[in-house]
C-alpha positions as CSV (number, residue, x, y, z in Angstrom):
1,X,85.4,-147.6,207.0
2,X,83.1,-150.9,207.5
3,X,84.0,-154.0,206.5
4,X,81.8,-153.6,202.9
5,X,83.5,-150.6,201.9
6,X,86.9,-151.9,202.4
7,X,85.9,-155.1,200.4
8,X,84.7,-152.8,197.7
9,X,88.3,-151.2,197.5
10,X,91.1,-152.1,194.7
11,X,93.3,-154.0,196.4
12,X,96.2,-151.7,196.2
13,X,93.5,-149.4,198.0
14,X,93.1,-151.9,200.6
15,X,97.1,-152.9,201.4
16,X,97.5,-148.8,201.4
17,X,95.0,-148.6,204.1
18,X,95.9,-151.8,205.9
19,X,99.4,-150.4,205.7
20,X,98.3,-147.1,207.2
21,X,95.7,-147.9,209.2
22,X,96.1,-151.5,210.4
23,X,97.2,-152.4,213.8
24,X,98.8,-155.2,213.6
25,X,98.1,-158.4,215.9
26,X,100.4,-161.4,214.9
27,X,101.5,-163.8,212.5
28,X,101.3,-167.8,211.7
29,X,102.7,-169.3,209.1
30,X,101.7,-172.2,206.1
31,X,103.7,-173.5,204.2
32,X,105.7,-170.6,202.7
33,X,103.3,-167.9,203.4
34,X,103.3,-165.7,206.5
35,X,99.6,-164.6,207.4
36,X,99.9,-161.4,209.3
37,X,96.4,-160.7,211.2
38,X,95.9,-157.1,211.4
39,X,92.8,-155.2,213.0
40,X,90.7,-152.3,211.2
41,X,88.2,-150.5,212.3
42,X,85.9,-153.2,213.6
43,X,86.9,-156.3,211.5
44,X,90.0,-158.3,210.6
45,X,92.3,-158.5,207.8
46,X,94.8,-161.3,207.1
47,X,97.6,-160.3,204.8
48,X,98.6,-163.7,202.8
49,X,102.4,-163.0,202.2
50,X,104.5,-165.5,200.1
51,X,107.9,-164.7,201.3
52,X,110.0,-166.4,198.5
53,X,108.1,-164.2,195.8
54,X,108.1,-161.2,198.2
55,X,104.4,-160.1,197.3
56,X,101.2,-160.4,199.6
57,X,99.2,-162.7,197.0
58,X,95.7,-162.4,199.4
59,X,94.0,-159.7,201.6
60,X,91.0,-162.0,203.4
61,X,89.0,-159.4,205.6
62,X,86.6,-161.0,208.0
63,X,84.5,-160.6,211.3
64,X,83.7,-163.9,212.3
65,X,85.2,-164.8,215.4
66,X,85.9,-168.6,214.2
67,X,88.5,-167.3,212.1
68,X,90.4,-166.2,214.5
69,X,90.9,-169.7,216.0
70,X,94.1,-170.7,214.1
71,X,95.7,-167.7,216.2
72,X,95.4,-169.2,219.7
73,X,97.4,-172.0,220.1
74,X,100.1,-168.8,219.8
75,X,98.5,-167.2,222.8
76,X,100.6,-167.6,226.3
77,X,99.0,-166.0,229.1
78,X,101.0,-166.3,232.5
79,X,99.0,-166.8,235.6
């Protein structure tokens, strides 16, 4: 699966495969929605999850490396 044909999915096609085939990386939070980044295949989905309605209300699958930004002020590495 490419980044195209998951794009081309339904997207309760694309939460079923992100659910089972997703490996999940971590989490930030805006406002009240949790973003869970998840890798698949060779790109990146973000799950957009509003927690007081208790539905994911986006699926934003990218590649660009820029995205991935917003995730490393989480990242602790001890050297």
């Amino acid at each position: 699966m490419n980044l195209y044909q998951y794009i081309a999915l339904s997207n309760d096609a694309k939460s079923q495969l992100l659910w089972e085939q997703g490996i999940y990386v971590m989490n930030r939070f805006e406002d009240d929605l949790a973003i869970n980044l998840y890798m698949l295949s060779d790109f990146y989905v973000e799950a957009w999850y509003n927690q007081n309605s208790n539905k994911i209300v986006k699926l934003r699958p990218f590649r660009s490396l820029n995205l991935l930004e917003t995730y490393l002020n989480q990242i602790k590495l001890n050297i």
